[in-house]
C-alpha positions, 0 to 999 in steps of 0.5 A: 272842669278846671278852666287854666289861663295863661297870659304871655308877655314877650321879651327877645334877646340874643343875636336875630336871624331876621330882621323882626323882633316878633318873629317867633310868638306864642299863641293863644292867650290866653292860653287853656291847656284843658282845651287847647295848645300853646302854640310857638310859631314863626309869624314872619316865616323867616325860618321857612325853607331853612334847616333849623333847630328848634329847642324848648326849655320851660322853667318855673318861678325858681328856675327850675326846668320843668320841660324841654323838647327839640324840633326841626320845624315850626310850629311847636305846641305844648300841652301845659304838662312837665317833661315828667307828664304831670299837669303844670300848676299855678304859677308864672313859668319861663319858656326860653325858645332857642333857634338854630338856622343849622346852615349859617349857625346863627341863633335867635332867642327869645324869653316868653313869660306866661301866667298860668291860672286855673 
């Protein structure tokens, strides 16, 4: 069994629907898709009650996308696997996280940078 690790260290940028920085995280870390999921979750509940939408997009080192998905609620998990099904490999890989409150149109961003290891 070969055990992965992901580290995430959080960078936000964009205009914020609420007031707190931390408001969407991603957990655990680190992070083993062989046992577990990341989870990308709203920690202040600001988006409750709110119609959003959610859009995932994951890119490797080189800025290739290598996954991306679209939901209507929190929280998101992600498996560790490509849009094309396949186990991701070692490396550092971009999730950018994009949130949409559908009634006011405002958006909130946010960068996570995570390590994988096996």
């Amino acid at each position: 069994m070969k055990i992965i690790t992901i580290i995430a260290v959080v960078i936000c940028f964009g205009s914020l629907i609420s007031a707190s920085e931390e408001s969407i995280i991603a957990y655990p870390v680190p992070f083993n898709p062989g046992t577990t999921s990341l989870t990308i979750a709203d920690k202040s509940s600001s988006f409750t009650g709110v119609p959003i939408r959610i859009n995932i997009d994951i890119f490797d080192i080189c800025g290739d996308k290598i996954f991306n998905g679209s939901y209507n609620s929190f929280p998101v998990l992600w498996k560790g696997y490509s849009s094309g099904g396949k186990r991701v490999s070692n490396g550092l890989y971009i999730v950018k996280v994009t949130v949409e409150n559908l009634s006011t149109g405002s958006i909130e961003k946010k960068v996570i940078r995570i390590l994988v290891k096996k």
